[in-house]
PyMOL Python script that loads the backbone (N, CA, C, O; Angstrom):
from pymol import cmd

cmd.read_pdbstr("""\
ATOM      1  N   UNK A   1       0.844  -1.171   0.000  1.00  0.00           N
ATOM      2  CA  UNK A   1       0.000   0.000   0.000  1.00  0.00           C
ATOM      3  C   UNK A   1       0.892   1.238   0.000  1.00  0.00           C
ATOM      4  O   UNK A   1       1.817   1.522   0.761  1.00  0.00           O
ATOM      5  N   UNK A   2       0.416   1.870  -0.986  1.00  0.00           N
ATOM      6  CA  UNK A   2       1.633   3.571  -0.589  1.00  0.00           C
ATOM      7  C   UNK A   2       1.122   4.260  -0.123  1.00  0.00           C
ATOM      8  O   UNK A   2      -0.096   4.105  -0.041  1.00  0.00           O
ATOM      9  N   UNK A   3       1.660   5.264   0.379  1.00  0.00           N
ATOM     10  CA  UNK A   3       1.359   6.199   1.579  1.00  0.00           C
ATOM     11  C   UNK A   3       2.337   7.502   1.336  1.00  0.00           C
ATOM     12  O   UNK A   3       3.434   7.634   0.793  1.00  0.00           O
ATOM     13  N   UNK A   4       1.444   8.383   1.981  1.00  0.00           N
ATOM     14  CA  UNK A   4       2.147   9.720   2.346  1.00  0.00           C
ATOM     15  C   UNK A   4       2.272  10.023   3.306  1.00  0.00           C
ATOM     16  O   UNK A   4       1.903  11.173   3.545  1.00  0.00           O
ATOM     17  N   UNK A   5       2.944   9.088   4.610  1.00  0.00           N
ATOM     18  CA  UNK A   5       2.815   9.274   5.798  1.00  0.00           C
ATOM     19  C   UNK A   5       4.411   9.571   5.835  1.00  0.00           C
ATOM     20  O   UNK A   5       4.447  10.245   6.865  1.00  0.00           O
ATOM     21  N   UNK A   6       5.267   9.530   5.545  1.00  0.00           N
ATOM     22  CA  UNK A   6       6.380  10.326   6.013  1.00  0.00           C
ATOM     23  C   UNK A   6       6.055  11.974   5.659  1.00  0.00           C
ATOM     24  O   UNK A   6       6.145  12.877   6.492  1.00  0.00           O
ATOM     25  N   UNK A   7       5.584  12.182   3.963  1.00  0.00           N
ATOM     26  CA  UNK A   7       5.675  13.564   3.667  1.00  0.00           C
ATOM     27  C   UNK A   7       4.860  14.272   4.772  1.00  0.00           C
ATOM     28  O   UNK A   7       5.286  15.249   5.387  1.00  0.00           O
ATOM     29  N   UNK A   8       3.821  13.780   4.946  1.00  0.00           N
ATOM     30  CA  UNK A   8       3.163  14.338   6.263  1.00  0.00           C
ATOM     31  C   UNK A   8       3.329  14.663   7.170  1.00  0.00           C
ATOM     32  O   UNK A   8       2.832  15.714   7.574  1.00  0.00           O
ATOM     33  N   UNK A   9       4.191  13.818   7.979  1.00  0.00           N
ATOM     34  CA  UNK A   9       5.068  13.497   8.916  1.00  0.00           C
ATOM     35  C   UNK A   9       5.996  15.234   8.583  1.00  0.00           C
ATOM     36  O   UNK A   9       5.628  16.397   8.751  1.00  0.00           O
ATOM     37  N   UNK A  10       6.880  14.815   8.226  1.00  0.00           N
ATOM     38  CA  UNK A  10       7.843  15.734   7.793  1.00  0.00           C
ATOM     39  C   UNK A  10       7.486  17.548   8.005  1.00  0.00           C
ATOM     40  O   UNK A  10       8.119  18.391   8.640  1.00  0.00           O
ATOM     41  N   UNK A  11       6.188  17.677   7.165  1.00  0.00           N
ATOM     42  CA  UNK A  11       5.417  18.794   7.003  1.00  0.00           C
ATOM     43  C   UNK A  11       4.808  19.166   8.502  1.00  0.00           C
ATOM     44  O   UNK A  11       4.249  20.234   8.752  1.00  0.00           O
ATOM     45  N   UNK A  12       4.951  18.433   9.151  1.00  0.00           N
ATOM     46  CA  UNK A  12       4.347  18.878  10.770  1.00  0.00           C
ATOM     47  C   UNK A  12       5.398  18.809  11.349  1.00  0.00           C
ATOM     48  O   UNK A  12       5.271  19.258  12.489  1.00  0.00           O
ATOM     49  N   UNK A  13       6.743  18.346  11.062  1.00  0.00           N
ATOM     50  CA  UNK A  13       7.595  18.621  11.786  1.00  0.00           C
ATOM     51  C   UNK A  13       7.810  17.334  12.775  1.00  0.00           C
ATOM     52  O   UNK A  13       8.853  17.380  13.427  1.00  0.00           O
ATOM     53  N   UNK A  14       7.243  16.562  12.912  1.00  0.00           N
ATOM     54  CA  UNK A  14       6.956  15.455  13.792  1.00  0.00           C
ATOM     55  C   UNK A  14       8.144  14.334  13.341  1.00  0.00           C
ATOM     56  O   UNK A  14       8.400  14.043  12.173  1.00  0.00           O
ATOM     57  N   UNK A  15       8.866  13.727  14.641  1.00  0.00           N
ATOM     58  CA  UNK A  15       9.929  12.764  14.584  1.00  0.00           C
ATOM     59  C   UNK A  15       9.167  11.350  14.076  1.00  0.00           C
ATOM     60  O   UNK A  15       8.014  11.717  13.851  1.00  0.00           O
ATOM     61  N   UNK A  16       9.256   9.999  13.805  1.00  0.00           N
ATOM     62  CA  UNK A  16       8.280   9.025  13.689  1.00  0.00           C
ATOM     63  C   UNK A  16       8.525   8.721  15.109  1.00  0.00           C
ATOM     64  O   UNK A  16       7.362   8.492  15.440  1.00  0.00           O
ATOM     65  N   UNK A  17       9.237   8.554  16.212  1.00  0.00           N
ATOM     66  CA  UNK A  17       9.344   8.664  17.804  1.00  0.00           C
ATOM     67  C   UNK A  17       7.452   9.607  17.984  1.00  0.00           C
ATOM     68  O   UNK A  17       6.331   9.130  18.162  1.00  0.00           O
ATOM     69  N   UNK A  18       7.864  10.807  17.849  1.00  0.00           N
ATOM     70  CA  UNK A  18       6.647  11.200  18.179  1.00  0.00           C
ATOM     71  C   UNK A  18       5.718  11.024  17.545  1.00  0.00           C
ATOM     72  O   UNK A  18       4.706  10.803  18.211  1.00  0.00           O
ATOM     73  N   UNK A  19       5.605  11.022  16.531  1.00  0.00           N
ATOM     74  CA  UNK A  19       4.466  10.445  15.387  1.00  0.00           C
ATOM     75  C   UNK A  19       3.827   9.067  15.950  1.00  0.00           C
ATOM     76  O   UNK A  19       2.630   8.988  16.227  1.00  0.00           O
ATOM     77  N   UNK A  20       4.876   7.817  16.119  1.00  0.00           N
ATOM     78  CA  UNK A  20       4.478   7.219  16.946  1.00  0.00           C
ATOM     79  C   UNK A  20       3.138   7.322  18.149  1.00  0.00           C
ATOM     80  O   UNK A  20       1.972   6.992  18.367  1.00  0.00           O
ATOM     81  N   UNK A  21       4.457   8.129  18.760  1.00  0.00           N
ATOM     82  CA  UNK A  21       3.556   8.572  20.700  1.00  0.00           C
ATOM     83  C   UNK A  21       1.873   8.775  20.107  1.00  0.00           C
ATOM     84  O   UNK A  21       0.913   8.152  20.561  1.00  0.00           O
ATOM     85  N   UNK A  22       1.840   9.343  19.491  1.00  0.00           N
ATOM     86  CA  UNK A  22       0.429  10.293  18.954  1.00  0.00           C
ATOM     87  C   UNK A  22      -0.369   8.981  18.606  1.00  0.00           C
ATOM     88  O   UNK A  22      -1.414   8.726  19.204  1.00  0.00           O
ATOM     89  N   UNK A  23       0.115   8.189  17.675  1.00  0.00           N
ATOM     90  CA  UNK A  23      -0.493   7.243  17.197  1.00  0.00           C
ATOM     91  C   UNK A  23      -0.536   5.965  17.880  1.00  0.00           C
ATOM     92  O   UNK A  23      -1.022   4.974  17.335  1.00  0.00           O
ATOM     93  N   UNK A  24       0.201   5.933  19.647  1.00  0.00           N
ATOM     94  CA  UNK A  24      -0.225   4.606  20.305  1.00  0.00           C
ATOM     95  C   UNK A  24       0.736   3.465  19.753  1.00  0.00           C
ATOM     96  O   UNK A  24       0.757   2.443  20.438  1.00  0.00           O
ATOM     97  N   UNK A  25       1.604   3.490  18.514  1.00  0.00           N
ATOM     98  CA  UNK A  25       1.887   2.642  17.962  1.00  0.00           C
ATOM     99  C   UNK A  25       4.257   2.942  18.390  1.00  0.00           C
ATOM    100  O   UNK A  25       4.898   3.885  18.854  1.00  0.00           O
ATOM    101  N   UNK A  26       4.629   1.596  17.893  1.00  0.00           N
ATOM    102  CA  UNK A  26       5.799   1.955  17.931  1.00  0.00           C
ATOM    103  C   UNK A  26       7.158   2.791  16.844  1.00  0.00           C
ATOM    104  O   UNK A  26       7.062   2.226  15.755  1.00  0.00           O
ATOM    105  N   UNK A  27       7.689   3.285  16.809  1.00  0.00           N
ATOM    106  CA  UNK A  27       8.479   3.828  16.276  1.00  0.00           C
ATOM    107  C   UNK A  27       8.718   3.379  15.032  1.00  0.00           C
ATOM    108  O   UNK A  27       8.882   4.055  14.017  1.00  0.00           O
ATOM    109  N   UNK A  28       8.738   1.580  15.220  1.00  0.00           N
ATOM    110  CA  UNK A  28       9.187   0.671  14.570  1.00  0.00           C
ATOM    111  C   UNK A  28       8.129   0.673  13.760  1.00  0.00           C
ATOM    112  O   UNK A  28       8.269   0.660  12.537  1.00  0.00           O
ATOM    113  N   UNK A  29       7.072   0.688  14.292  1.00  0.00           N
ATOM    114  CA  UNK A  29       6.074   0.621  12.523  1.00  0.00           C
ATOM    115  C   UNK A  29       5.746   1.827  11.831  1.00  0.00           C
ATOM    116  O   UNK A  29       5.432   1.913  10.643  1.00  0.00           O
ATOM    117  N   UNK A  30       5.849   2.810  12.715  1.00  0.00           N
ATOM    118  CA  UNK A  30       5.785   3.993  11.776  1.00  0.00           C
ATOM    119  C   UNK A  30       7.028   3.932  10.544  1.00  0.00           C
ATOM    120  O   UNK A  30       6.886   4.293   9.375  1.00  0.00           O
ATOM    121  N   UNK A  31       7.840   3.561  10.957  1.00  0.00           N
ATOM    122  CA  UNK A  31       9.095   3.053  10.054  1.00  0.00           C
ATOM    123  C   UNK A  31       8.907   1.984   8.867  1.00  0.00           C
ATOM    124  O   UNK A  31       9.576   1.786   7.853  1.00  0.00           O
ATOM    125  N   UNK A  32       7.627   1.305   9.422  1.00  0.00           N
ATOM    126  CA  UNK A  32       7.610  -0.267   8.515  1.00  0.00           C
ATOM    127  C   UNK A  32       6.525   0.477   7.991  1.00  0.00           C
ATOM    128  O   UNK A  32       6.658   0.766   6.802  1.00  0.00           O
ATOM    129  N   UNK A  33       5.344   0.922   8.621  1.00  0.00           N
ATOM    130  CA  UNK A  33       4.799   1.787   7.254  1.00  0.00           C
ATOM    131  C   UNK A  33       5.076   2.444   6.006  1.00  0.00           C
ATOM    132  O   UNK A  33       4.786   2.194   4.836  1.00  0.00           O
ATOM    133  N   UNK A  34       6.106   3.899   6.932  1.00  0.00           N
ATOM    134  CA  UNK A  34       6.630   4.790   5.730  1.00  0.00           C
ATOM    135  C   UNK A  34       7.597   3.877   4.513  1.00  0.00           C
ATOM    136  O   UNK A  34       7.442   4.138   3.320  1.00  0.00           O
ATOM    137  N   UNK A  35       8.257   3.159   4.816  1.00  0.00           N
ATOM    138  CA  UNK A  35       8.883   2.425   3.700  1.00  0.00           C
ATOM    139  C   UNK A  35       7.967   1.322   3.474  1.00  0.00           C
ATOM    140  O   UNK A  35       8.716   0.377   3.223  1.00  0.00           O
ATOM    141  N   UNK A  36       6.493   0.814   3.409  1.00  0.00           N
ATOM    142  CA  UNK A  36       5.717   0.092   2.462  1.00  0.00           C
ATOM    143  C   UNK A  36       6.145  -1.506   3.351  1.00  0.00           C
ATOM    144  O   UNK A  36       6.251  -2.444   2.562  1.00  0.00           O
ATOM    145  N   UNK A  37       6.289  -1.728   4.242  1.00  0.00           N
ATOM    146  CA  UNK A  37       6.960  -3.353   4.596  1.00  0.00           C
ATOM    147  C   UNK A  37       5.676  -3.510   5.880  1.00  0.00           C
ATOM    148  O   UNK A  37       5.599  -4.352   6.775  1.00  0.00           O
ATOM    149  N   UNK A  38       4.887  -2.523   5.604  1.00  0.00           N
ATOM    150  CA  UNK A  38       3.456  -3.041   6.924  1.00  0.00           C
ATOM    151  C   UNK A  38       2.248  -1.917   6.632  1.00  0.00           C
ATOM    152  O   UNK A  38       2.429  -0.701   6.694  1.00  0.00           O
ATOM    153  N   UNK A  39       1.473  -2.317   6.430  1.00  0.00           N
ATOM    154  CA  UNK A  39       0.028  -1.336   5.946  1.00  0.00           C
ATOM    155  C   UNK A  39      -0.863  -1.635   7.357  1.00  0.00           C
ATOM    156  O   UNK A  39      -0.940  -2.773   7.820  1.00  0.00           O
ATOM    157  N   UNK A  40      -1.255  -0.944   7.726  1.00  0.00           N
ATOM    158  CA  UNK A  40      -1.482  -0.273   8.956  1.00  0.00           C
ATOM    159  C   UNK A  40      -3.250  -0.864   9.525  1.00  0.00           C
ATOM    160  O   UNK A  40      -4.047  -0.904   8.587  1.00  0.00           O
ATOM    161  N   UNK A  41      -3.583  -1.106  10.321  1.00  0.00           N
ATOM    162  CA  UNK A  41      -4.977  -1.308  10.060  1.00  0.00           C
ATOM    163  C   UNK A  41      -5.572  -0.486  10.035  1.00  0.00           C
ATOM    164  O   UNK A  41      -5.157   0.661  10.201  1.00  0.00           O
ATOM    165  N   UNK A  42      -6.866  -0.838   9.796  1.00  0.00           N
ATOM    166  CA  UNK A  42      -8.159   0.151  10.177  1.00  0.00           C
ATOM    167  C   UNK A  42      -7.753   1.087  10.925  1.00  0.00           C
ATOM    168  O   UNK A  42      -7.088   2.074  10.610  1.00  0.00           O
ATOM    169  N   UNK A  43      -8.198   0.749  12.038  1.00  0.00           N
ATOM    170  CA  UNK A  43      -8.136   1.963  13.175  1.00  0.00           C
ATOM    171  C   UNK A  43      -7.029   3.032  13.248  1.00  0.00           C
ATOM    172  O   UNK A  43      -7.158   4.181  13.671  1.00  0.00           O
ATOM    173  N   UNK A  44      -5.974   2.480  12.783  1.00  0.00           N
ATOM    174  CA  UNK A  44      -4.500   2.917  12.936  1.00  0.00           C
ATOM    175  C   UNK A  44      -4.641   3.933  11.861  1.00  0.00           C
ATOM    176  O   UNK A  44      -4.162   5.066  11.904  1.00  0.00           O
ATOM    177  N   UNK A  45      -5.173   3.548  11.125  1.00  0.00           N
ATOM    178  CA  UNK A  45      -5.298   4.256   8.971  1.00  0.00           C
ATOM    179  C   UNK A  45      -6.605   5.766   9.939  1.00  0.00           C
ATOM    180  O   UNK A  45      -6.267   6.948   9.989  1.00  0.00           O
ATOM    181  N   UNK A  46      -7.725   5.327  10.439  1.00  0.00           N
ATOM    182  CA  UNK A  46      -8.320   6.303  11.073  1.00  0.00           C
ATOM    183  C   UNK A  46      -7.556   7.218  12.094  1.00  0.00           C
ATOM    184  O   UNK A  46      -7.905   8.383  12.285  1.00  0.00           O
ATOM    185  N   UNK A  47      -6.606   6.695  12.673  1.00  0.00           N
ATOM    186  CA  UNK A  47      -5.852   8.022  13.613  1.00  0.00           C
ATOM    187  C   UNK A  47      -5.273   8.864  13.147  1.00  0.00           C
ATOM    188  O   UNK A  47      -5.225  10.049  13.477  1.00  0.00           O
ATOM    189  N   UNK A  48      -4.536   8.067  11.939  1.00  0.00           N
ATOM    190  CA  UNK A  48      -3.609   8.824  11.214  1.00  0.00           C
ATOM    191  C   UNK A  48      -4.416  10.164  10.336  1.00  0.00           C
ATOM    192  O   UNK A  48      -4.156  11.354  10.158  1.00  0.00           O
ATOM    193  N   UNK A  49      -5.577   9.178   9.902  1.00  0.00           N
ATOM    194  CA  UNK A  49      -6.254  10.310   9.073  1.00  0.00           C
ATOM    195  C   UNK A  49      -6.979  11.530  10.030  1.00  0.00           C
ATOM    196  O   UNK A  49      -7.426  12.430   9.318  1.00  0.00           O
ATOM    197  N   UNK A  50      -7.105  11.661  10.908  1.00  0.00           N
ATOM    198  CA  UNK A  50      -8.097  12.501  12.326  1.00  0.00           C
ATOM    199  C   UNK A  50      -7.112  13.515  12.415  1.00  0.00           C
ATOM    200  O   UNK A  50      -7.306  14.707  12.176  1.00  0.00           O
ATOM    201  N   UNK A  51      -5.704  12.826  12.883  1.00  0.00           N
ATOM    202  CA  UNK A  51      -4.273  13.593  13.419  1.00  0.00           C
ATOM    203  C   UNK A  51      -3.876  14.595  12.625  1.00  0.00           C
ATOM    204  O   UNK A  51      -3.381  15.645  13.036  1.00  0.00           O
ATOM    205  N   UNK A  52      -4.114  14.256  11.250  1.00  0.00           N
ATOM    206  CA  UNK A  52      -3.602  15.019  10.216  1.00  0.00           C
ATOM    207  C   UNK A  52      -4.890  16.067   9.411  1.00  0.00           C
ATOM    208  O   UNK A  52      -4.598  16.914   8.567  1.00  0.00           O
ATOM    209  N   UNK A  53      -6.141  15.824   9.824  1.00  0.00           N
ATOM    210  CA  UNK A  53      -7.163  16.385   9.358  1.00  0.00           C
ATOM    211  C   UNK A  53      -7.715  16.036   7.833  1.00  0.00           C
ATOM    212  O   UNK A  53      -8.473  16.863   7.325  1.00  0.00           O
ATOM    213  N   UNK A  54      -7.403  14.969   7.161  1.00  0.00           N
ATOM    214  CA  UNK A  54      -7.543  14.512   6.225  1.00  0.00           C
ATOM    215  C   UNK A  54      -8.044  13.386   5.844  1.00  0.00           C
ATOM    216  O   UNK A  54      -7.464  12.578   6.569  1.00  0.00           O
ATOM    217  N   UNK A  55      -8.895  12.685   5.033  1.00  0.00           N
ATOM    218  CA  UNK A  55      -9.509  11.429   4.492  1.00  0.00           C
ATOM    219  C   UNK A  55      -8.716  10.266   4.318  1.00  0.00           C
ATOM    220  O   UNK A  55      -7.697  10.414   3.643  1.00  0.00           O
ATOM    221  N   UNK A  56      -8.940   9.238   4.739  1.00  0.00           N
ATOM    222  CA  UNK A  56      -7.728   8.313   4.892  1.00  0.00           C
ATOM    223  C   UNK A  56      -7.269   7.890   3.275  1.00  0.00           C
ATOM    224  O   UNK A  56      -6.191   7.363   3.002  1.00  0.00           O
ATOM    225  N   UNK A  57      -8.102   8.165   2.492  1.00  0.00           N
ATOM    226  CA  UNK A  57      -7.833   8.446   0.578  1.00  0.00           C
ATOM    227  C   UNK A  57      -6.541   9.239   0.100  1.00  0.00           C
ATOM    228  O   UNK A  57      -6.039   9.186  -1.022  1.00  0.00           O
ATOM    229  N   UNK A  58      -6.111   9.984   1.186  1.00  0.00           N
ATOM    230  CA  UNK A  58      -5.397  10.905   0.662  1.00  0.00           C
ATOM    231  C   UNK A  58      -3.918  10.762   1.343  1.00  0.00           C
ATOM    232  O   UNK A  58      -2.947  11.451   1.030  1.00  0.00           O
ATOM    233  N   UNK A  59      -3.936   9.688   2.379  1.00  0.00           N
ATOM    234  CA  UNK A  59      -3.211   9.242   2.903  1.00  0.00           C
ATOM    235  C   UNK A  59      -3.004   7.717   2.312  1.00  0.00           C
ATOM    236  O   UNK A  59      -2.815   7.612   1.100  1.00  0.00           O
ATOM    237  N   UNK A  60      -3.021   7.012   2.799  1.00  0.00           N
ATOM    238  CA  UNK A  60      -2.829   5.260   2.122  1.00  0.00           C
ATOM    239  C   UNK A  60      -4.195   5.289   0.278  1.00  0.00           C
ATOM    240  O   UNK A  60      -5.270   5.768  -0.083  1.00  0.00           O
ATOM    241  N   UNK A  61      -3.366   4.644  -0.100  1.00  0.00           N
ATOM    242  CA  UNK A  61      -3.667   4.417  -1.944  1.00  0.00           C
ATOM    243  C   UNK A  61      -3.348   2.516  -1.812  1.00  0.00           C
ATOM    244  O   UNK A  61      -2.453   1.838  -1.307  1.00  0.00           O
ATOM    245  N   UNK A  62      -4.324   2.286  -2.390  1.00  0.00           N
ATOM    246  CA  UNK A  62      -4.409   0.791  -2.739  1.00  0.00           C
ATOM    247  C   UNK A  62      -3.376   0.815  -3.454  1.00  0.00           C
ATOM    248  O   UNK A  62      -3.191   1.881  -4.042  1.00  0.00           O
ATOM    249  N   UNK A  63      -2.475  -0.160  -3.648  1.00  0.00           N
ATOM    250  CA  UNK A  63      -1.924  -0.463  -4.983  1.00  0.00           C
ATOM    251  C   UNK A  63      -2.364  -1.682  -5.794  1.00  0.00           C
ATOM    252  O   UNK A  63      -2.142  -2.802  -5.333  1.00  0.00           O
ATOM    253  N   UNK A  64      -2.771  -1.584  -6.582  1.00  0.00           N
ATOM    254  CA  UNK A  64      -4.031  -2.414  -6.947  1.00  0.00           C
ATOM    255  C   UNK A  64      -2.941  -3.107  -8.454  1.00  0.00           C
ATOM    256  O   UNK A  64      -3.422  -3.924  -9.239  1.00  0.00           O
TER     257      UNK A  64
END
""", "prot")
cmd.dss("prot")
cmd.show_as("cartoon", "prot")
cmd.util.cbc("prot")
cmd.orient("prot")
């Protein structure tokens, strides 16, 4: 699944350490996300999208 969760990341200024914290989750998958090696679940895909004020569409893209 691709994602724009580092550029995002980046644009707020946010470490994936804290990006993490925010998201409940570990460092380590914000890491396995942004490089494509773990697609995130549901709920996780909803925090991300809330945190950032945006549709989870515009964040994770099927790769179909």
């Amino acid at each position: 699944m691709k994602n724009r969760l580092k550029v995002l990341r980046a644009e707020q200024g946010f470490t994936q350490a804290q990006l993490a914290d925010l998201l409940n989750v570990s460092r380590q998958t914000i890491n396995a996300i942004e490089t494509g090696k773990f697609d995130p679940s549901l709920p996780l895909a909803f925090k991300a999208a809330r945190l950032f004020n945006l549709p989870i569409e515009s964040i994770f893209e099927d790769e179909v």
